[in-house]
C-alpha positions as CSV (number, residue, x, y, z in Angstrom):
1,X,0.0,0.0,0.0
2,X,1.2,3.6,-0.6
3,X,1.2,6.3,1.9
4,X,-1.1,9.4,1.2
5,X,0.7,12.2,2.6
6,X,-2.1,15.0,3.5
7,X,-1.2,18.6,3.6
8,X,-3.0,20.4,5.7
9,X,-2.6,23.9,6.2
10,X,-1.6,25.2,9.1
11,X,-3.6,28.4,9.8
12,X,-0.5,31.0,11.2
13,X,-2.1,32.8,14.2
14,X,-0.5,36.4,14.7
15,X,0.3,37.4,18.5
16,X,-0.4,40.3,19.8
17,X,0.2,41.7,23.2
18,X,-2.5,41.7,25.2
19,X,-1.8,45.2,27.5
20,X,-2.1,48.2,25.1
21,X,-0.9,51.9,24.9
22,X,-4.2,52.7,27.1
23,X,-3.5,50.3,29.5
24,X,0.2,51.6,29.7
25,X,-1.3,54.9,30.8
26,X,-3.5,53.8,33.4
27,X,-0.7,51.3,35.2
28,X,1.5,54.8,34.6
29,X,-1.1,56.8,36.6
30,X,-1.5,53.9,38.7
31,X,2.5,53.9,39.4
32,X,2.6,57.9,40.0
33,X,-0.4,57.8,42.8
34,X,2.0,55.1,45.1
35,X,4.2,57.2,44.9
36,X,2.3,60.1,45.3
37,X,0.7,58.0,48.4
38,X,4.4,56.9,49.7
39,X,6.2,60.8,49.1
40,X,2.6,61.8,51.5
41,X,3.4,59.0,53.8
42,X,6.8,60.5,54.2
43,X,6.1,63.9,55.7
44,X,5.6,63.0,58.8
45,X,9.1,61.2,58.9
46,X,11.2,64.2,61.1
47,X,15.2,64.9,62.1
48,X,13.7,67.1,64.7
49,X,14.6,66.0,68.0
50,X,12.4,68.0,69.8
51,X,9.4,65.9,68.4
52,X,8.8,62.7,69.5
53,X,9.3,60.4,66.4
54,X,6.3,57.4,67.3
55,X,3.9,60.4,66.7
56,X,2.3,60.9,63.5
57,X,0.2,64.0,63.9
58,X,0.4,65.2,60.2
59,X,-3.1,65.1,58.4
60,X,-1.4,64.1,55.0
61,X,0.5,61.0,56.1
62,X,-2.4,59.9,58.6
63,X,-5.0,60.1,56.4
64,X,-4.2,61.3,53.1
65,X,-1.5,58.7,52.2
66,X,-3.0,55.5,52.7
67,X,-6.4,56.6,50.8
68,X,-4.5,57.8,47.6
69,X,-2.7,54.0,47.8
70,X,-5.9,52.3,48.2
71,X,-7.0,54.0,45.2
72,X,-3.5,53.0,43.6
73,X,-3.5,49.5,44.5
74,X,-7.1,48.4,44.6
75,X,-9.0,50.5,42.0
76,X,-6.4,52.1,39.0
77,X,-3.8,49.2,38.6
78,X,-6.9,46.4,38.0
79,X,-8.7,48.8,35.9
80,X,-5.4,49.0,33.5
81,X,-5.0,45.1,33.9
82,X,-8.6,45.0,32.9
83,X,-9.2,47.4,30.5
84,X,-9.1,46.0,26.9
85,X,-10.0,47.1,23.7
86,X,-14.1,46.3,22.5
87,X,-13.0,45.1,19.5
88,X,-10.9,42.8,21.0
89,X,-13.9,41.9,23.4
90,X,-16.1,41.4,20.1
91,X,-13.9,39.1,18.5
92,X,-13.4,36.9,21.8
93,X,-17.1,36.5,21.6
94,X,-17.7,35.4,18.3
């Protein structure tokens, strides 16, 4: 018996990276409120002896600080992880 060779064609997918220039922007924004939320945090660091260092009685690093890197961590950088294009998002649903 002789061998049937079949061709098949092999259909050449394309990659593409999934993060975009719009996602870029948002993990950028994402990057610049920690450390917006960090630079805050460190206001209330002091060299001044006559303060007593455990006390944190500045209003930016107590309260300020850790909101803005809430927002950071838990709202702006999954939002940019997220994020993708709709026609992206239309082709994955056909």
């Amino acid at each position: 018996m002789a061998k049937r060779s079949r061709r098949t064609q092999v259909k050449k997918t394309r990659w593409t990276f999934t993060l975009g220039p719009l996602n870029f922007r948002w993990l950028g924004i994402g990057v610049l409120l920690m450390v917006l939320g960090y630079v805050l945090m460190a206001t209330a660091i002091t060299d001044d002896p006559q303060k007593i260092p455990e006390v944190w009685n500045n209003f930016l690093a107590v309260t300020v600080a850790p909101f803005v890197l809430v927002i950071a961590y838990c709202a702006v950088v999954p939002y940019a992880l997220w994020l993708r294009k709709r026609k992206v998002r239309e082709e994955q649903a056909s």
